[in-house]
MIDOSE-1310 file (N, C-alpha, C; in nm, 2 decimals, decimal comma, always signed):
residues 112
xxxx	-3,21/-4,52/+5,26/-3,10/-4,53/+5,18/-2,99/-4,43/+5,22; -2,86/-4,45/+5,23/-2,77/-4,36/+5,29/-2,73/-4,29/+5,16; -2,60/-4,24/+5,24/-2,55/-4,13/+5,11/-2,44/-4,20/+5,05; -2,41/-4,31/+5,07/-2,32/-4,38/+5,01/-2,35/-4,50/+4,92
xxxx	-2,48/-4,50/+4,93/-2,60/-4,62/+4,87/-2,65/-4,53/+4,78; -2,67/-4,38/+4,75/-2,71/-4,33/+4,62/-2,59/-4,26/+4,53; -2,47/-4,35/+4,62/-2,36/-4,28/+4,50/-2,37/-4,39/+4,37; -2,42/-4,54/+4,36/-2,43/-4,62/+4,25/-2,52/-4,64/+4,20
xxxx	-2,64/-4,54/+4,19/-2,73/-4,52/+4,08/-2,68/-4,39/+4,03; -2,64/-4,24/+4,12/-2,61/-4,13/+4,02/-2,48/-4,18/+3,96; -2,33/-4,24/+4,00/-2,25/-4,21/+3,92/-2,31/-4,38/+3,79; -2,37/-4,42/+3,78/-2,44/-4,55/+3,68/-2,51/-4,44/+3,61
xxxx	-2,56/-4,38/+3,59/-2,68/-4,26/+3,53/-2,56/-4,20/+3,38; -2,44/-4,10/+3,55/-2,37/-4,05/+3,47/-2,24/-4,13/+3,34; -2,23/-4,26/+3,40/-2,16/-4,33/+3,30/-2,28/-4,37/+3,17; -2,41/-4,39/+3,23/-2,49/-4,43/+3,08/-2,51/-4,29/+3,00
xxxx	-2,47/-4,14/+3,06/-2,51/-4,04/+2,99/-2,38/-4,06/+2,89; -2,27/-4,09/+2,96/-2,12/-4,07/+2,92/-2,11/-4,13/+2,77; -2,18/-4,27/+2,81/-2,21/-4,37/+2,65/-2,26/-4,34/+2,60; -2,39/-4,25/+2,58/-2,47/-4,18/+2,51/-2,42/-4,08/+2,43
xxxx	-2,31/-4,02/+2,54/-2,26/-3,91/+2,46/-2,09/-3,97/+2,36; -2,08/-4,05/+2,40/-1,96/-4,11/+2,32/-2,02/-4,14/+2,19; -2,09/-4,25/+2,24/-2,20/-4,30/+2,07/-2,20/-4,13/+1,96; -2,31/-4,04/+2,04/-2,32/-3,95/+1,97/-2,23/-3,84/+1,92
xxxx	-2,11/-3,88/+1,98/-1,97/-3,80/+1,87/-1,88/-3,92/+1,78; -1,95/-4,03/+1,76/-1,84/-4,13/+1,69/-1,83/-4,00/+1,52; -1,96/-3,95/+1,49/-1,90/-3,89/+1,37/-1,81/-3,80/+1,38; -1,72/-3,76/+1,46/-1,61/-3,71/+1,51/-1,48/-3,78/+1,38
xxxx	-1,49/-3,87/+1,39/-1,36/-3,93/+1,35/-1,35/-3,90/+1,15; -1,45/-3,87/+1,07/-1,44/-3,81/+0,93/-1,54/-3,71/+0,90; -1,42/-3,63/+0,84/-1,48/-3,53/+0,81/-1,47/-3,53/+0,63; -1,57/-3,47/+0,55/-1,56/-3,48/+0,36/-1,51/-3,61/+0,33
xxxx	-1,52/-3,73/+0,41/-1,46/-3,85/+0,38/-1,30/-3,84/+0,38; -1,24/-3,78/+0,48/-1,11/-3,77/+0,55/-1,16/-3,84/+0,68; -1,01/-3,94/+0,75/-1,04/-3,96/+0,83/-0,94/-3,85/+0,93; -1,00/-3,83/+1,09/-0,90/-3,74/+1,17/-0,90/-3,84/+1,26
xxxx	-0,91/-3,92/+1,28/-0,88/-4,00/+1,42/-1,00/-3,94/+1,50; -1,02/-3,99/+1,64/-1,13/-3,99/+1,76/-1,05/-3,82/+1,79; -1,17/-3,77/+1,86/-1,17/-3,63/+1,87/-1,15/-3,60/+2,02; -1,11/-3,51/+2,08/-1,11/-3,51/+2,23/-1,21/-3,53/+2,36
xxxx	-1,30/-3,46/+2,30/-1,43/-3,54/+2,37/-1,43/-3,67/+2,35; -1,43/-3,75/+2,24/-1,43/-3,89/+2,22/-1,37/-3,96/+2,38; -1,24/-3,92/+2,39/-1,17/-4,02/+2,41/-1,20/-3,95/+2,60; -1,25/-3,79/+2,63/-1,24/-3,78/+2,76/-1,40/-3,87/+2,84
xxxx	-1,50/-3,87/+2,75/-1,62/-3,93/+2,75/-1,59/-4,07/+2,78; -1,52/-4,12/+2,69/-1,51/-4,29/+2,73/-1,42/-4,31/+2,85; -1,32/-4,24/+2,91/-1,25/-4,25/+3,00/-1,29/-4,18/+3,18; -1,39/-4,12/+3,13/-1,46/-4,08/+3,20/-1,55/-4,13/+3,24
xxxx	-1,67/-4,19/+3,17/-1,79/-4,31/+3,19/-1,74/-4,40/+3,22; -1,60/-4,44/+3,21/-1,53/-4,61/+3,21/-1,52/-4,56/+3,41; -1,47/-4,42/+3,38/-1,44/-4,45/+3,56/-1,56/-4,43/+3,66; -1,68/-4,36/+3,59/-1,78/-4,38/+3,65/-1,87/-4,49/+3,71
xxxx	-1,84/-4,57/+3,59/-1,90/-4,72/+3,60/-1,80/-4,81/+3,67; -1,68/-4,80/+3,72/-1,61/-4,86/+3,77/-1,63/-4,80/+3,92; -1,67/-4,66/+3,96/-1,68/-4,62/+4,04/-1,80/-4,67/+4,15; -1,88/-4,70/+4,06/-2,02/-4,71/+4,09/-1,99/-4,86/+4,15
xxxx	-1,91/-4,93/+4,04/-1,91/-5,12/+4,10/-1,80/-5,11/+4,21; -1,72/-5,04/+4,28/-1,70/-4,98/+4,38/-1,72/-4,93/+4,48; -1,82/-4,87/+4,48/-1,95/-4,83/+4,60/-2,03/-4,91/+4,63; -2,05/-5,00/+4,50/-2,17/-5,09/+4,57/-2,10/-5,20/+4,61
xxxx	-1,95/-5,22/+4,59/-1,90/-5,37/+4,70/-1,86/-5,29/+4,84; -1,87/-5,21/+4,84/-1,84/-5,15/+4,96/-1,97/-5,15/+5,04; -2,08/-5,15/+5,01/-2,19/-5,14/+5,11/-2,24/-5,25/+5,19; -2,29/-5,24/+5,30/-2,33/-5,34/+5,37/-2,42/-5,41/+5,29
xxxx	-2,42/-5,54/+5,31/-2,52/-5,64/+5,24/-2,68/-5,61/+5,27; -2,68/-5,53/+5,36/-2,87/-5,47/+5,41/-2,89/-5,36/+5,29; -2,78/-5,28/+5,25/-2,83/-5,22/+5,10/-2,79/-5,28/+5,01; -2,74/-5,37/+4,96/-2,75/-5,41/+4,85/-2,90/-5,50/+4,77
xxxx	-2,93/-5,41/+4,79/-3,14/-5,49/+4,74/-3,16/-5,35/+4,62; -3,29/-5,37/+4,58/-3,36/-5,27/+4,53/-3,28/-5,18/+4,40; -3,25/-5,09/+4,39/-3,24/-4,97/+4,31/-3,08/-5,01/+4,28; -3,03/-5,01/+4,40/-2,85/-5,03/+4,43/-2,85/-5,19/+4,31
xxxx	-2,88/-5,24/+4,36/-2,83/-5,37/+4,28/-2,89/-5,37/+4,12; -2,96/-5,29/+4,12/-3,06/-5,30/+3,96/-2,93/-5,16/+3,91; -2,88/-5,08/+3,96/-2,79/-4,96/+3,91/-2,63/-5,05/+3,87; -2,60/-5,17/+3,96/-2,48/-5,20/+3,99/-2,47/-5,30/+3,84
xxxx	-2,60/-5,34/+3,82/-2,64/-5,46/+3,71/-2,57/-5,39/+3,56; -2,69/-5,26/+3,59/-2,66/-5,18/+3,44/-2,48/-5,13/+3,42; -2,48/-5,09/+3,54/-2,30/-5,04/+3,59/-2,22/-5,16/+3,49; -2,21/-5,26/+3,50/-2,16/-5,36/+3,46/-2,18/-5,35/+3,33
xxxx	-2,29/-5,32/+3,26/-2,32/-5,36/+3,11/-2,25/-5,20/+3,07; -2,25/-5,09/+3,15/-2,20/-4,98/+3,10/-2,03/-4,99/+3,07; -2,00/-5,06/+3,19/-1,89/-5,05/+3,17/-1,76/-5,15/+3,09; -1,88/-5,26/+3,07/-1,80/-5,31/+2,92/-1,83/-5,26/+2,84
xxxx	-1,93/-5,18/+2,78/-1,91/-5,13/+2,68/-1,86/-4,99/+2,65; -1,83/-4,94/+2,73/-1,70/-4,79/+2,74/-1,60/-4,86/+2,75; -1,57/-5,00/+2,75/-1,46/-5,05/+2,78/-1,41/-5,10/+2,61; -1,52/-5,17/+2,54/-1,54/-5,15/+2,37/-1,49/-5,02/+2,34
xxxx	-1,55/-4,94/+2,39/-1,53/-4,81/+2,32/-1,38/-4,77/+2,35; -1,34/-4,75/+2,49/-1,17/-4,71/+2,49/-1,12/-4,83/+2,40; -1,15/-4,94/+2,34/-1,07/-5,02/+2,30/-1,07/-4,96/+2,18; -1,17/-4,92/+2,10/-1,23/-4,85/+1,97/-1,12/-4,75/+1,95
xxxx	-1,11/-4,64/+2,07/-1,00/-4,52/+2,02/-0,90/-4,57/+1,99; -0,78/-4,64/+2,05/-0,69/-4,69/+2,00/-0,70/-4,80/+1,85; -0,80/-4,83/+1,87/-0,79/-4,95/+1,73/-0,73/-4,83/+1,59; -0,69/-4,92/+1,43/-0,62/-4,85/+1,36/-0,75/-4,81/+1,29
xxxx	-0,74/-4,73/+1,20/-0,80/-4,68/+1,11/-0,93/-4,78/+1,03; -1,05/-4,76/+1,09/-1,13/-4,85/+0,98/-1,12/-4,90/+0,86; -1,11/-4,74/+0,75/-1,07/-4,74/+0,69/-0,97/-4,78/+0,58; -0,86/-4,82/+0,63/-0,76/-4,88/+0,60/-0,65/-4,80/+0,57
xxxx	-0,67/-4,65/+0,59/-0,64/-4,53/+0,52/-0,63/-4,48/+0,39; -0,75/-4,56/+0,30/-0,83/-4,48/+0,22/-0,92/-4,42/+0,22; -0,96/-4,33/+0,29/-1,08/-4,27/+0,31/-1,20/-4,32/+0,30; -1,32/-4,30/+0,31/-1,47/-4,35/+0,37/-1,48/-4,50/+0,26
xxxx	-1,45/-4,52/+0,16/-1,46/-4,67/+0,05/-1,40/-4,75/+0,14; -1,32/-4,76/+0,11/-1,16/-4,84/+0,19/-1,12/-4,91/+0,06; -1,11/-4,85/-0,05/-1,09/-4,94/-0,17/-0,96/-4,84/-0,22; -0,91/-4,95/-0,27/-0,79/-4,84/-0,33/-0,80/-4,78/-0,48
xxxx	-0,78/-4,65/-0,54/-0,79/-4,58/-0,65/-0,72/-4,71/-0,74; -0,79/-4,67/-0,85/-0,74/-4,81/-0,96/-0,65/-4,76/-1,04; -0,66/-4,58/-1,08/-0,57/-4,48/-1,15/-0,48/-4,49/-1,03; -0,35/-4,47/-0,99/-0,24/-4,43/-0,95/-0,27/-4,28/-0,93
């Protein structure tokens, strides 16, 4: 395997750590049932795994068809599934407020 044929399993690795770690700061966005919006990590994690996983389906169209077997093509598979869903996710940061901007209910106070 060359050195150009293990760049699309390590950077597929580092985009599935990237979604791991996006998932694990979504509580980022409320705090005491306040919402703050997606937090800076949020949004550098998903834009960062988005480019890793693009990076990766990148390297692997670039290789000769004698490496694309084995490991490379099983990394390029997951690459794909990583990268629509960091692709959900940057879509997630920009979407509006779950909430509605009543905090964690989404129901509006009945008292004024």
């Amino acid at each position: 395997m060359t050195r150009r044929a293990l760049l699309v399993p390590l950077q597929t690795a580092a985009s599935v750590a990237l979604l791991v770690a996006r998932v694990a700061w979504d509580s980022d966005t409320f705090q005491h049932c306040r919402y703050l919006g997606p937090s800076t990590r949020m949004y550098v994690t998903s834009w960062t795994g988005l480019a890793c996983a693009l990076g990766a389906l990148l390297a692997f169209a670039t290789l000769p068809r004698a490496e694309r077997r084995g490991i490379t093509a099983a990394s390029a598979a997951l690459s794909v599934l990583a990268a629509l869903l960091l692709l959900a996710g940057v879509y997630w940061l920009y979407a509006p407020d779950p909430s509605g901007g009543d905090d964690c209910s989404g129901m509006r106070p009945l008292i004024p």
